[in-house]
Backbone bond lengths (Angstrom), bond angles and torsions (degrees), N, CA, C in turn:
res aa  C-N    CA-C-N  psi(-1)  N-CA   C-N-CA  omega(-1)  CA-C   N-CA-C  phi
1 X - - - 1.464 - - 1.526 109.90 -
2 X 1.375 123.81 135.28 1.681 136.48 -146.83 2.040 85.28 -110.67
3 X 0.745 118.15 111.67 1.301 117.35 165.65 1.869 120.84 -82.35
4 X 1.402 120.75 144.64 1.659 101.99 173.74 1.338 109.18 -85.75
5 X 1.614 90.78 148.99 1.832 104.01 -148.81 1.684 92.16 -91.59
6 X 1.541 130.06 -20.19 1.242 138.26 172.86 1.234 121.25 -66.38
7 X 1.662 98.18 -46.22 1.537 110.25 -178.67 1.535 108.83 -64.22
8 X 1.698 109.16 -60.66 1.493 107.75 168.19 1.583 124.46 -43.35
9 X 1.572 139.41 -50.28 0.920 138.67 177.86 1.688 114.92 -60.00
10 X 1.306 116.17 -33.60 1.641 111.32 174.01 1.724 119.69 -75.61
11 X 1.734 110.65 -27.01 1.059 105.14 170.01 1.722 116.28 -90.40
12 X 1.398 110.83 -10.87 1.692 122.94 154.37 1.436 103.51 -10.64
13 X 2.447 95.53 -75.82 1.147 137.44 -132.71 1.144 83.14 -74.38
14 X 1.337 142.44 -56.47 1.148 153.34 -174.19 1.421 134.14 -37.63
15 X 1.691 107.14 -43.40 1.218 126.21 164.99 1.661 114.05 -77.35
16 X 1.629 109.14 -39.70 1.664 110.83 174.08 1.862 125.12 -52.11
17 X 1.692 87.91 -25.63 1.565 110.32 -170.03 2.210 88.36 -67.28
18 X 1.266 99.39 -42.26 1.446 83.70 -147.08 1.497 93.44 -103.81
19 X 1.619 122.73 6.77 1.801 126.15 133.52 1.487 122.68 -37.97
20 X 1.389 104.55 -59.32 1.380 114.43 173.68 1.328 121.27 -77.06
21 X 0.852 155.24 19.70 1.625 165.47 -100.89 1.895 81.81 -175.72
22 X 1.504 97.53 -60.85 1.680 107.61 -160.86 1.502 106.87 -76.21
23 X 1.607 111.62 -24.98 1.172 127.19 176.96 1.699 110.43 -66.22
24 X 1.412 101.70 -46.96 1.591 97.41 -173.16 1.183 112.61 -99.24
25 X 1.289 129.15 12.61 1.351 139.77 159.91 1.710 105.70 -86.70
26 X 1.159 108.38 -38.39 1.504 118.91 163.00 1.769 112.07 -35.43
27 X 1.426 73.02 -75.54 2.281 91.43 -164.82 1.478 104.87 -69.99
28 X 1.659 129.77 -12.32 1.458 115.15 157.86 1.381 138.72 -83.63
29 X 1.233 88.79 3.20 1.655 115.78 -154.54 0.965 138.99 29.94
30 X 1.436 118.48 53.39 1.328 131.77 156.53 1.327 124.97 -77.41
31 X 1.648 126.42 -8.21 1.367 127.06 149.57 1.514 99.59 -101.49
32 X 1.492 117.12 150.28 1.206 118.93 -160.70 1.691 84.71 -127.35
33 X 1.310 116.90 168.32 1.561 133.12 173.67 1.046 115.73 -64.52
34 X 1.402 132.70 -28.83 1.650 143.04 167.30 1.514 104.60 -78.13
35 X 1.188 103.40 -18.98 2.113 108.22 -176.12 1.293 98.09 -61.06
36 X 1.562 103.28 -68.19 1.351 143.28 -161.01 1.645 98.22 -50.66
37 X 1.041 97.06 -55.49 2.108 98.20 -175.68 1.517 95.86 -56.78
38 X 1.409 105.03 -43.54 2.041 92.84 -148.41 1.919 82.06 -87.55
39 X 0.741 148.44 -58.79 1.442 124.95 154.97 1.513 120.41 -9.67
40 X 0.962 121.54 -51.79 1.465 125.71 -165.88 1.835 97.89 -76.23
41 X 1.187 116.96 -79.02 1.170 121.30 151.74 1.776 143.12 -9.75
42 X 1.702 103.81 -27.75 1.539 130.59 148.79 1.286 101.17 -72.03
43 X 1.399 124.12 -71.43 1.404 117.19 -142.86 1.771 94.06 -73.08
44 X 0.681 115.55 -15.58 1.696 106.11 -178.99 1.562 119.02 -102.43
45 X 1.422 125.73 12.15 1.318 142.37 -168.04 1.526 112.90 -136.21
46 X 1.300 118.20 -39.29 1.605 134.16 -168.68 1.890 109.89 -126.39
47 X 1.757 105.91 -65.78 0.997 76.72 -155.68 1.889 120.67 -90.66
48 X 1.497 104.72 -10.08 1.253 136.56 169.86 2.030 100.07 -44.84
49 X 1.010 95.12 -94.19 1.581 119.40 162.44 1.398 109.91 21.18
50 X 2.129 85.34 -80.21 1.219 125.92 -177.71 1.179 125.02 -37.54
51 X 1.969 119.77 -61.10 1.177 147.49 160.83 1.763 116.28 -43.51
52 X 1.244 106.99 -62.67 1.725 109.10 169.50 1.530 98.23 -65.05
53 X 0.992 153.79 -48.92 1.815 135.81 174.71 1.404 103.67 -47.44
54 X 1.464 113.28 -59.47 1.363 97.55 -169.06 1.483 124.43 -88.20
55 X 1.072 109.74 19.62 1.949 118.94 163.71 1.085 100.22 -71.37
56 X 1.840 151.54 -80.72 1.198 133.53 -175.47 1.794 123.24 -19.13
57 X 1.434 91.16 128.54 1.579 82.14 170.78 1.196 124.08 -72.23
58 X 1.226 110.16 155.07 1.579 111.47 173.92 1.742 136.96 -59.21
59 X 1.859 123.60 -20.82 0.783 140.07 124.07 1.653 144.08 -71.50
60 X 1.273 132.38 136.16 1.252 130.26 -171.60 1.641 103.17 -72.48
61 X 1.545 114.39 124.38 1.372 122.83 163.57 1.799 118.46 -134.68
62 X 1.382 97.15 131.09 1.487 84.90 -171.72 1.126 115.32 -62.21
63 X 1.459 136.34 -22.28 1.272 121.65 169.04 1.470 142.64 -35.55
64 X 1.645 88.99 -52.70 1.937 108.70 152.99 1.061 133.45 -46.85
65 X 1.307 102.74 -36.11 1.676 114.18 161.55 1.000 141.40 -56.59
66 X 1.376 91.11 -45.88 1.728 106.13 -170.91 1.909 107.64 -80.15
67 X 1.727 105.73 -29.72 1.454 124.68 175.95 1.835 107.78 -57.01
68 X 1.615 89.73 -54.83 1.904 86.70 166.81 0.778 127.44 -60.68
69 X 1.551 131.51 -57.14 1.760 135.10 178.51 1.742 98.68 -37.15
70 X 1.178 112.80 -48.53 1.570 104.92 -153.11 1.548 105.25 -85.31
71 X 1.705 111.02 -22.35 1.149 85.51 171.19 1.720 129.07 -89.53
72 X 1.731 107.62 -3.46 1.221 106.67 170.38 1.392 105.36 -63.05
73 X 1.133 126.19 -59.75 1.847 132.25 161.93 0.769 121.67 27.53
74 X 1.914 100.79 -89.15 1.041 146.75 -178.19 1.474 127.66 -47.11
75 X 1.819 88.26 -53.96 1.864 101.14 158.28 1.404 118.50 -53.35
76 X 1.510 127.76 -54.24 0.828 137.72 -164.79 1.908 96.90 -49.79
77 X 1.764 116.10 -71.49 1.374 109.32 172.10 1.560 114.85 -38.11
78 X 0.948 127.92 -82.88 1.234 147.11 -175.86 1.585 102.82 -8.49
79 X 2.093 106.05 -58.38 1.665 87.51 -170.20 1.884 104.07 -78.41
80 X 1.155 97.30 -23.87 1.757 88.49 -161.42 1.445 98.80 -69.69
81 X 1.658 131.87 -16.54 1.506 129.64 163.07 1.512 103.06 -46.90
82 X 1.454 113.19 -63.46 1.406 116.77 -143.23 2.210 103.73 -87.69
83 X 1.267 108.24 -24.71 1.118 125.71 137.18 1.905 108.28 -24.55
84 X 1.414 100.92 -90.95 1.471 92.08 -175.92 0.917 142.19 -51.89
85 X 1.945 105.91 -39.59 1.241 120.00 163.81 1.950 134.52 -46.07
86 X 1.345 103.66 -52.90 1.661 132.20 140.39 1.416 99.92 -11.16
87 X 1.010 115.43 -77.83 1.649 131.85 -152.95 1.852 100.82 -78.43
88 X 1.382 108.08 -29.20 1.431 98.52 -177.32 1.348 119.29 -90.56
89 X 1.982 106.57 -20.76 1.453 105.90 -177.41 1.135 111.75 -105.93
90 X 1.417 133.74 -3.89 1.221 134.30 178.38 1.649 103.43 -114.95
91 X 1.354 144.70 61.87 1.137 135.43 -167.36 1.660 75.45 -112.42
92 X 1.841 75.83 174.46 1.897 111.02 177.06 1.531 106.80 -45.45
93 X 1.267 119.02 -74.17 1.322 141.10 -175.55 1.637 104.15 -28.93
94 X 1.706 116.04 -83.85 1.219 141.19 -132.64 2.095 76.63 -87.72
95 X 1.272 114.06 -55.69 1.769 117.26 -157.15 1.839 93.43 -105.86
96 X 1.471 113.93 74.70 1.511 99.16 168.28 1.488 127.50 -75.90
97 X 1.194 99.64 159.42 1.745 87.39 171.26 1.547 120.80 78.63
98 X 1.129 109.17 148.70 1.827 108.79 -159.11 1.323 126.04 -20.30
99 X 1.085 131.27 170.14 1.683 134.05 160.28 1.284 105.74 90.36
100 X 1.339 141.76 -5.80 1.511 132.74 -157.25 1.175 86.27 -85.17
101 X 1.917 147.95 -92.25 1.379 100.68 -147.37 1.630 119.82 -70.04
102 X 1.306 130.51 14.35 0.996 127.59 178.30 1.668 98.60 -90.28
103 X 1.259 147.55 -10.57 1.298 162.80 -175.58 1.562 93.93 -84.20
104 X 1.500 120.58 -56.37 1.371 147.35 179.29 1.620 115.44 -36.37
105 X 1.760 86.48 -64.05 1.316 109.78 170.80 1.802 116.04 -55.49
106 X 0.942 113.38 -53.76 1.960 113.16 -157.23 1.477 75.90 -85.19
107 X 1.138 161.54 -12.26 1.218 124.39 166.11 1.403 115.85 -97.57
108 X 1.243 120.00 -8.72 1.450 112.16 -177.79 1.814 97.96 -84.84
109 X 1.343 119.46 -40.72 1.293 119.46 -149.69 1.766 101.07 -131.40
110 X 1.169 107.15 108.01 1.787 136.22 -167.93 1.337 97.04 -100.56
111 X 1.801 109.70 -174.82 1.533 95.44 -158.49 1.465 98.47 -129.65
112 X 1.540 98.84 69.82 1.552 131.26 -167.46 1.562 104.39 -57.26
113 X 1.530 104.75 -26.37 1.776 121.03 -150.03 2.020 98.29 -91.40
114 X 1.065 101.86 -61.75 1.657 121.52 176.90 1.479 123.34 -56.93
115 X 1.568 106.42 -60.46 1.265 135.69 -145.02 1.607 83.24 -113.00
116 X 1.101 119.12 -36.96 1.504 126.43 -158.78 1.613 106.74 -68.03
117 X 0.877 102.13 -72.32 1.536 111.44 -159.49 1.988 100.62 -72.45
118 X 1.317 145.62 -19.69 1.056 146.92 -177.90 1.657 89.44 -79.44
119 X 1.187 129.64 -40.51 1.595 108.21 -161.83 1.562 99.01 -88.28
120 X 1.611 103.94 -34.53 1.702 90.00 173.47 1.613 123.61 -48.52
121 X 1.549 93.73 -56.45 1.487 93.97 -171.69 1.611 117.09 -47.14
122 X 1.435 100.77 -52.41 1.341 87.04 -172.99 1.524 131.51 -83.57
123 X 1.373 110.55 -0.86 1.802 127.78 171.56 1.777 89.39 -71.34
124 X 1.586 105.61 -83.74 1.849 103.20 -168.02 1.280 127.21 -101.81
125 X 1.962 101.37 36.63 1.762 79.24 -176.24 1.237 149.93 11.56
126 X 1.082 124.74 163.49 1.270 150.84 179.44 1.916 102.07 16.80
127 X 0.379 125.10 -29.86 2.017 135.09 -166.23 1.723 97.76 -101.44
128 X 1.434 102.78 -50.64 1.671 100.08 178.91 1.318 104.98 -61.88
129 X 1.557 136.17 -34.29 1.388 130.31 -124.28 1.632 76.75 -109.45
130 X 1.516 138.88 -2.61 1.695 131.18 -143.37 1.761 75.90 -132.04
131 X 1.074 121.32 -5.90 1.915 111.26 173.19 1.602 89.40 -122.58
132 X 1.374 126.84 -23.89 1.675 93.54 159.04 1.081 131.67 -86.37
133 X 1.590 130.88 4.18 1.036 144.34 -171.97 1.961 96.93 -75.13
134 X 1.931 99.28 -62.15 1.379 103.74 167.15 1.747 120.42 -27.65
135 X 1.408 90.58 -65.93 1.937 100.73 -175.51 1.091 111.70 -41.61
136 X 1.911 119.03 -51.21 1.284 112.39 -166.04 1.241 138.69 -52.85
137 X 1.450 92.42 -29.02 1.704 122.15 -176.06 2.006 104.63 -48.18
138 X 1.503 91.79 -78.85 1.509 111.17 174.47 1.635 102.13 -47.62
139 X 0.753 140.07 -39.11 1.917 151.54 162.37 1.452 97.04 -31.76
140 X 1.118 117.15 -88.52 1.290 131.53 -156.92 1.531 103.14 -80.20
141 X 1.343 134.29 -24.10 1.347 116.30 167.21 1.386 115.21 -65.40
142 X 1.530 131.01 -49.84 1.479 137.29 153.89 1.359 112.20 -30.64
143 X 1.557 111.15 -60.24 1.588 104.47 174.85 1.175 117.02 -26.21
144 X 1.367 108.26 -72.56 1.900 130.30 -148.90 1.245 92.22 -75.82
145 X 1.641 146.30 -44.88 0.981 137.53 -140.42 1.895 94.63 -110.28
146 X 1.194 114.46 -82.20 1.424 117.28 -176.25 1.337 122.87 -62.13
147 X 1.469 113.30 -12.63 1.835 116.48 -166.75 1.737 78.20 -88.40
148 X 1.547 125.73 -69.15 1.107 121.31 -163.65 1.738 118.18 -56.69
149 X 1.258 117.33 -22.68 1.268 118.63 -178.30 2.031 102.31 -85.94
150 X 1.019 108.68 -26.08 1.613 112.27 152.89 1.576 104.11 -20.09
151 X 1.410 104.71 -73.40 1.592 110.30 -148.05 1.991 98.17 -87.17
152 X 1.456 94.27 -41.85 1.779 91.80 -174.92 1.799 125.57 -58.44
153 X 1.723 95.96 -40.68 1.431 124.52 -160.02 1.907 121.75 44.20
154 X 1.661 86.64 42.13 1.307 104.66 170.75 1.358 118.27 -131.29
155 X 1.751 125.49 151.65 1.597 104.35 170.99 1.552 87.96 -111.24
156 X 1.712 103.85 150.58 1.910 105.72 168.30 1.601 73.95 -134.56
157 X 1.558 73.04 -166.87 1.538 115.90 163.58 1.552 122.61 -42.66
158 X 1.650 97.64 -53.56 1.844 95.74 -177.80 1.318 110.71 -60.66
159 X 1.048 117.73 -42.54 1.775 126.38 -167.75 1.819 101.44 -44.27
160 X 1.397 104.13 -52.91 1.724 103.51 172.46 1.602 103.39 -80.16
161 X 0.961 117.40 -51.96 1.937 89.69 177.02 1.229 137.90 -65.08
162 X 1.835 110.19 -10.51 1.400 106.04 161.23 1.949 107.39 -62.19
163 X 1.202 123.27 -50.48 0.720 137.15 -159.39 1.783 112.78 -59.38
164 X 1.232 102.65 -64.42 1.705 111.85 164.82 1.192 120.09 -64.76
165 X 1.784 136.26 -7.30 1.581 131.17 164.34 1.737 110.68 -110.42
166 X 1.604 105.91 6.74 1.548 104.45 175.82 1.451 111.90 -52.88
167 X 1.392 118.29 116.57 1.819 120.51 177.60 1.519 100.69 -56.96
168 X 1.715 136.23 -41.63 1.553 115.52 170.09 1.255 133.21 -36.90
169 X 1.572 94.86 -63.67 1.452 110.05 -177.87 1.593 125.98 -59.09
170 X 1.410 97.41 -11.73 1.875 110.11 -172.14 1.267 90.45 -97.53
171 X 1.455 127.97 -43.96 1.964 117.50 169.05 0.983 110.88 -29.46
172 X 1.351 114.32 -60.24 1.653 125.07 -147.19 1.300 109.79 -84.73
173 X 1.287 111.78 -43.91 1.705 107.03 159.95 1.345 121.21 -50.23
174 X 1.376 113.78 -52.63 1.088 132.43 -148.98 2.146 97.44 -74.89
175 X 1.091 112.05 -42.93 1.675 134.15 161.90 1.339 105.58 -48.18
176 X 1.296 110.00 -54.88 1.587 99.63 -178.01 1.720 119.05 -81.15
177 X 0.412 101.36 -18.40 1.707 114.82 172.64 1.324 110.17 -52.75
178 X 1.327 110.62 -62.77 1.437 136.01 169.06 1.327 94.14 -40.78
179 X 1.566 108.84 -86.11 1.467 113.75 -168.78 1.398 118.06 -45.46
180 X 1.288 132.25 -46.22 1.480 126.00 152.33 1.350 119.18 -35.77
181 X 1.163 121.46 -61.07 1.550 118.83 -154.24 1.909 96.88 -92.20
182 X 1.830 109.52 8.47 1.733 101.00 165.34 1.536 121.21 68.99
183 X 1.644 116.12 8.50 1.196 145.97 -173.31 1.780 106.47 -71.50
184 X 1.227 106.78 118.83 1.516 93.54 -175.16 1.652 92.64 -125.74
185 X 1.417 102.38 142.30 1.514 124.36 -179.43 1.523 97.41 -63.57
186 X 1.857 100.93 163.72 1.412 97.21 167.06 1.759 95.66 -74.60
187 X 1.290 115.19 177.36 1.321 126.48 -175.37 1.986 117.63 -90.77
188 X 1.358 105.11 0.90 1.217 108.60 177.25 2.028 90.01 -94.64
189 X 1.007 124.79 -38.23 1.567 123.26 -175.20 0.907 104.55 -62.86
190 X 1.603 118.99 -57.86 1.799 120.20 177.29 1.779 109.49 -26.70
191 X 1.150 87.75 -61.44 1.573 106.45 -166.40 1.537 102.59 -60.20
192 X 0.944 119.28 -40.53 1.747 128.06 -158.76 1.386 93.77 -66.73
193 X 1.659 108.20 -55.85 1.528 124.09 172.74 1.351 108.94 -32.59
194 X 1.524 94.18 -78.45 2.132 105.78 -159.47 1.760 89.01 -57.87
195 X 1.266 138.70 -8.41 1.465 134.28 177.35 1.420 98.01 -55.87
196 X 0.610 135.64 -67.31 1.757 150.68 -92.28 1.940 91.84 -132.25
197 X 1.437 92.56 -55.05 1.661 94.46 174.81 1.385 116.10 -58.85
198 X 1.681 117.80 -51.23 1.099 130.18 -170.59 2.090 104.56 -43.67
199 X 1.247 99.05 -32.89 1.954 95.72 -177.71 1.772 89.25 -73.35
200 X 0.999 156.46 27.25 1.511 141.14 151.10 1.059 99.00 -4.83
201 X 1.908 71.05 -89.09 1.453 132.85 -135.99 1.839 107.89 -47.36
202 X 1.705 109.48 -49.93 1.195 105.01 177.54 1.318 139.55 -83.52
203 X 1.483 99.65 -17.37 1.575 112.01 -167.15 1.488 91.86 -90.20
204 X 1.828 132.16 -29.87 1.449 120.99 174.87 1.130 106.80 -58.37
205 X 1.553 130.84 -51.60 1.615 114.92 -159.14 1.565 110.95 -79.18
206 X 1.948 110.41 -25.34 1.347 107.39 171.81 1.526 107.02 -51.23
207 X 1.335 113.96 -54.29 1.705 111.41 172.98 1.553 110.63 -12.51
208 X 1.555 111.34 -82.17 1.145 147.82 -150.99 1.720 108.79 -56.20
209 X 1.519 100.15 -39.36 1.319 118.54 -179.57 1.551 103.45 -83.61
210 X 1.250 136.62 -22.91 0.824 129.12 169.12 1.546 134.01 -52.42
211 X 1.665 88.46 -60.45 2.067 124.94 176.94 1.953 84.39 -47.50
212 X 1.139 103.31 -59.28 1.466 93.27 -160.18 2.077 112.52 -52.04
213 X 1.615 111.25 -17.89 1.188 104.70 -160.38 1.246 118.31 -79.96
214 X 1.979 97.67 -14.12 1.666 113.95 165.06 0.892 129.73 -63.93
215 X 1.860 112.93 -14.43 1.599 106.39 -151.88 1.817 101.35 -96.62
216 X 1.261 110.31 169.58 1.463 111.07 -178.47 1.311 95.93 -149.72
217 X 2.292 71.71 109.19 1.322 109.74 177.69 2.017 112.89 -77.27
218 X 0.940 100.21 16.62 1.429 85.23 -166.97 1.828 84.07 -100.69
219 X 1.020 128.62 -10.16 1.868 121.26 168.86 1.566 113.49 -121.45
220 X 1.223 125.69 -53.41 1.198 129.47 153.39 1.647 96.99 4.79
221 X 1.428 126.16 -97.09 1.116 109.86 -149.80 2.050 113.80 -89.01
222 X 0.815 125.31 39.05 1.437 149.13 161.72 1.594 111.45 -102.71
223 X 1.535 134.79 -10.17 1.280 122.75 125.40 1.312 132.12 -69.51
224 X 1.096 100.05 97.62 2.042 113.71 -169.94 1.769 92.51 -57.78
225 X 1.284 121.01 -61.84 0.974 108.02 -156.49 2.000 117.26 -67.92
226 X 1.115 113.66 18.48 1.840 120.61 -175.79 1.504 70.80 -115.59
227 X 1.081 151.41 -68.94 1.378 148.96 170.74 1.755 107.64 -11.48
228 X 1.350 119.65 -65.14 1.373 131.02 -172.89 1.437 97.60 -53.17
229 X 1.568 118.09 -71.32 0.991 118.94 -142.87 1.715 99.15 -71.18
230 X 1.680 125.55 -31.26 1.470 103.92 176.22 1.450 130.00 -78.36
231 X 1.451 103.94 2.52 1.203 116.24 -173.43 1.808 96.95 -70.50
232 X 1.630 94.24 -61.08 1.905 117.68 177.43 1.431 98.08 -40.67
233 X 1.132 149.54 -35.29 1.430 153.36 -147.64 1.555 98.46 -95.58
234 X 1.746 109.38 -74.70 1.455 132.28 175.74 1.611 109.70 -20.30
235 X 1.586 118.21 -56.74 1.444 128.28 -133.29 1.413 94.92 -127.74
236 X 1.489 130.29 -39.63 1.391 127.80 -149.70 2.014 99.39 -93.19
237 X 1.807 102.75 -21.76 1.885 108.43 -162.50 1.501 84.27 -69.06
238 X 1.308 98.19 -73.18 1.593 107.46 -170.69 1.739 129.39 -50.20
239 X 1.156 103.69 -27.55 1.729 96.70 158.51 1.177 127.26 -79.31
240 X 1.332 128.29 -39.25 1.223 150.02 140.27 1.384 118.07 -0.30
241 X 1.462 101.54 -68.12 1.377 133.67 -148.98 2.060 82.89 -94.07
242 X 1.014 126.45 -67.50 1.563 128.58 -171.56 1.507 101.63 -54.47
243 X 1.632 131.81 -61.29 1.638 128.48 177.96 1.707 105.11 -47.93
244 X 1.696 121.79 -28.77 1.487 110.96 -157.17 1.796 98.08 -92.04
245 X 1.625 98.44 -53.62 1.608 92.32 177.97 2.120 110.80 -49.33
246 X 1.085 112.59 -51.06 1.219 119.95 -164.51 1.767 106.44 -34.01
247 X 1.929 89.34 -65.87 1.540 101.47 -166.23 1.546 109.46 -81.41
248 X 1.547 109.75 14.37 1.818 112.09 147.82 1.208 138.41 -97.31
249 X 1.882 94.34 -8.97 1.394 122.41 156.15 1.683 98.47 78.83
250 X 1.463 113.65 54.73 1.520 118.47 -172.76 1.383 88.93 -102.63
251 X 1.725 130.50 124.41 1.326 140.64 151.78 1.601 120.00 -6.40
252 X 1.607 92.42 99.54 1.676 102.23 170.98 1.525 115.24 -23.86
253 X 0.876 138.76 -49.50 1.364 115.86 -173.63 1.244 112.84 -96.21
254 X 1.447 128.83 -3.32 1.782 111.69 144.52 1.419 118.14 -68.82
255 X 1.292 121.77 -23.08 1.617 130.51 173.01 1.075 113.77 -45.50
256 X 1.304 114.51 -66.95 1.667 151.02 167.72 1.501 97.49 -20.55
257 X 1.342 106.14 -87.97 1.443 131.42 178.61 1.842 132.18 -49.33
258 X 1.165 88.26 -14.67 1.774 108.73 178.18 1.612 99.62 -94.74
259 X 1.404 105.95 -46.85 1.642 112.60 -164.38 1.199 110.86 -83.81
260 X 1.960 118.18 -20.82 1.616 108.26 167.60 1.331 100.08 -67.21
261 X 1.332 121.01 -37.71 2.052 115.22 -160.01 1.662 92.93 -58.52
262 X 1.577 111.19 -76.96 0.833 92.92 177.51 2.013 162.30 -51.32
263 X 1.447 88.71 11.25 1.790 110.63 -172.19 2.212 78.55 -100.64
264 X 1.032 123.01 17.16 1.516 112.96 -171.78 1.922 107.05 -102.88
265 X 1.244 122.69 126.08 1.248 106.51 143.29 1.324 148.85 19.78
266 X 1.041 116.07 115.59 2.186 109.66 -179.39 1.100 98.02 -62.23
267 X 1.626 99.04 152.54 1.600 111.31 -174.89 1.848 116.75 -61.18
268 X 1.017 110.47 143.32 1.618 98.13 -174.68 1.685 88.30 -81.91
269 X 1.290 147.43 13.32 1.228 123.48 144.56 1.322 130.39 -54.97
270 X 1.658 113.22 -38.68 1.525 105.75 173.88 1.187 137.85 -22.43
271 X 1.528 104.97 -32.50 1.934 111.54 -167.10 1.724 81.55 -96.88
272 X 1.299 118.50 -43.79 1.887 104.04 -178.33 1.266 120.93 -44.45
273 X 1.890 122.01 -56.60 0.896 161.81 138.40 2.157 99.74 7.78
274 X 1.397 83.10 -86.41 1.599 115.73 -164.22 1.425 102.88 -56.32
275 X 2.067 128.91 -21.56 0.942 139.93 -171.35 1.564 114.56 -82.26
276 X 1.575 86.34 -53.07 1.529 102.37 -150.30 2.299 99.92 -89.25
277 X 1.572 106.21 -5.25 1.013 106.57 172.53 1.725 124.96 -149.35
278 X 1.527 98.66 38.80 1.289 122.77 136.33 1.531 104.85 111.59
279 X 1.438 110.42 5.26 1.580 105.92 -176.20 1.806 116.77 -87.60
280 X 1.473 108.54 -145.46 1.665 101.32 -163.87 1.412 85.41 -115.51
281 X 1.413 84.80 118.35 2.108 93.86 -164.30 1.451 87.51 -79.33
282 X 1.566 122.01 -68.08 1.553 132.40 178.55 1.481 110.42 -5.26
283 X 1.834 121.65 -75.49 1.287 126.95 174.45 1.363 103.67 -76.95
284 X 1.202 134.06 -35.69 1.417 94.01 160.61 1.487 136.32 -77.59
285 X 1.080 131.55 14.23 1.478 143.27 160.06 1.396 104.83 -72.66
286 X 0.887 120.78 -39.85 1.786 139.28 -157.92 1.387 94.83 -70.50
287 X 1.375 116.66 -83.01 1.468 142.12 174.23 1.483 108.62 -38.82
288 X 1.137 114.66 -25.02 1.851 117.86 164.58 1.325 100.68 -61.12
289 X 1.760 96.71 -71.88 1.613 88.14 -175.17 1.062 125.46 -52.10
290 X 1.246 119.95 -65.13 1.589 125.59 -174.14 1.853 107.48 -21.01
291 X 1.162 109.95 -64.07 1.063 122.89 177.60 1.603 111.99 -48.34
292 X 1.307 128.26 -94.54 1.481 108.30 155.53 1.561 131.40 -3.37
293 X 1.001 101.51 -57.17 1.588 97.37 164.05 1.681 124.46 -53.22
294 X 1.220 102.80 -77.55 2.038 117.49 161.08 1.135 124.81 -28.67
295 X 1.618 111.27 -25.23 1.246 119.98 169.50 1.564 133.95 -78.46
296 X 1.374 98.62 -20.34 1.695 113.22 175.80 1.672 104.27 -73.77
297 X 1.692 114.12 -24.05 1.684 109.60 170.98 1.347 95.75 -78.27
298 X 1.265 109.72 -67.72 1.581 122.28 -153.07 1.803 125.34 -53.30
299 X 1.397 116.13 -42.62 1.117 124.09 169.24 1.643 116.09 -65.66
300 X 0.888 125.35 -45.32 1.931 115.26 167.57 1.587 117.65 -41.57
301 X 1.759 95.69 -49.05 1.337 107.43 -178.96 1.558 121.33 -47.75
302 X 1.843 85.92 -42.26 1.694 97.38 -177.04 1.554 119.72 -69.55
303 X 0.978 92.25 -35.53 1.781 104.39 -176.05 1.837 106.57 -83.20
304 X 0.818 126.45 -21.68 1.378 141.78 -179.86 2.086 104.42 -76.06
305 X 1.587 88.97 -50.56 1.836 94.82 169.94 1.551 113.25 -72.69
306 X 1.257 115.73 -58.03 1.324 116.31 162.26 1.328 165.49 -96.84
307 X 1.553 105.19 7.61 1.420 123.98 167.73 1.418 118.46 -107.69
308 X 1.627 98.55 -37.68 1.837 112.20 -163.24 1.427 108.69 -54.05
């Protein structure tokens, strides 16, 4: 599926407008670092949630169905590809010395969640947003389970209870259920819902624009090697990911839609991630940005080779 390369680039512009918005709300400090968390902390509990519940349509069509199944699928390939890949280009041997599973990390796990769902929606509506709903699933189980065992190199208990109390993953179940069983809300909930979701879109990239207002660009990119690895991330997910879905012959517009996520940015969890379970939050903060940055060249390019 050929996306318009005009249409995409103005709603690009659109989302960059309200990066910088988050950026210069950043550097005046009128969002503060405690803002920024308990913000972050909404969009992944309430208003995230919210938005993936209310993507299912309100009537049952197999089409929707068949768009979800494939894009959970799809996720499912997608991480155990980039999984392997991870493991083959960033090993002991070939990548010595700090950063490897954090190297591991930004390429397995992009910022499908933030960054993700605002460009879907508004590139393929409603149809895109019902095969990222699928992806997310497989997303966030990898997240919680393999991103965090990255840094611990242990499995417990939390690893499955992040996983079984994630508020995404309970939307999306919880949406389809509905949509299976043809269940329609009263129409003041609908609404209350699509309320609540509808703030994603702005308060994620304000996030995003924010992280960036910490970073300092004047060294940041004079580590060549956080350089390498977002470049490997930027260019290597998304081709990867477009040659593998293709020659499995998964429906052009889950192709489409898998290969924009993946042409996206490392997750700005990495530095959360890297903090809260013992890795090098510093370079990994860095390597967020960096990446974010590389991505304002790199993603046109990608979508220009493979969607335009």
């Amino acid at each position: 599926m050929q996306i318009e390369l005009n249409q995409f680039y103005a709603r690009l512009g659109a989302i960059g407008l309200i990066l910088v918005l988050g950026f210069v709300l950043g550097k005046k400090k009128l969002i503060s670092t405690d803002t920024n968390k308990q913000i972050t902390n909404l969009l992944l509990t309430v208003f995230m949630p919210a938005s993936l519940f209310a993507a299912f349509p309100s009537e049952y069509d197999e089409t929707s169905l068949n768009l979800f199944f494939a894009g959970l699928v799809a996720g499912i390939i997608i991480m155990l590809m980039l999984i392997l890949m991870s493991k083959i280009i960033f090993n002991k041997h070939w990548f010595k010395g700090g950063l490897r599973f954090e190297s591991q990390f930004a390429l397995i796990f992009n910022n499908a969640t933030f960054l993700g769902y605002p460009i879907v929606v508004n590139t393929f509506g409603p149809s895109g947003v019902i095969a990222y709903c699928g992806f997310i699933i497989a997303f966030n189980i990898a997240l919680f389970s393999y991103g965090i065992w990255l840094f611990e190199h242990k499995i417990s208990l939390k690893l499955l209870k992040n996983i079984i109390t994630n508020p995404n993953i309970i939307a999306v179940l919880l949406g389809m259920i509905l949509f299976l069983a043809n269940i329609k809300l009263p129409g003041f909930i609908s609404d209350a819902v699509g309320f609540v979701g509808g703030a994603t879109t702005p308060l994620s990239i304000i996030c995003i624009g924010f992280m960036l207002s910490r970073a300092d660009f004047r060294s940041i990119f004079t580590k060549w090697r956080l350089v390498v690895v977002a470049l490997i991330q930027l260019i290597l997910a998304p081709v990867t990911t477009f040659l593998l879905l293709t020659w499995l012959k998964f429906p052009s517009e889950l192709i489409s839609v898998c290969t924009l996520i993946q042409a996206l940015p490392t997750a700005t969890s990495l530095g959360l991630f890297a903090t809260e379970y013992g890795g090098n939050n510093i370079e990994a903060s860095e390597l967020v940005a960096i990446s974010t940055l590389l991505s304002v060249v790199t993603m046109p390019i990608m979508v220009m080779l493979f969607l335009g």
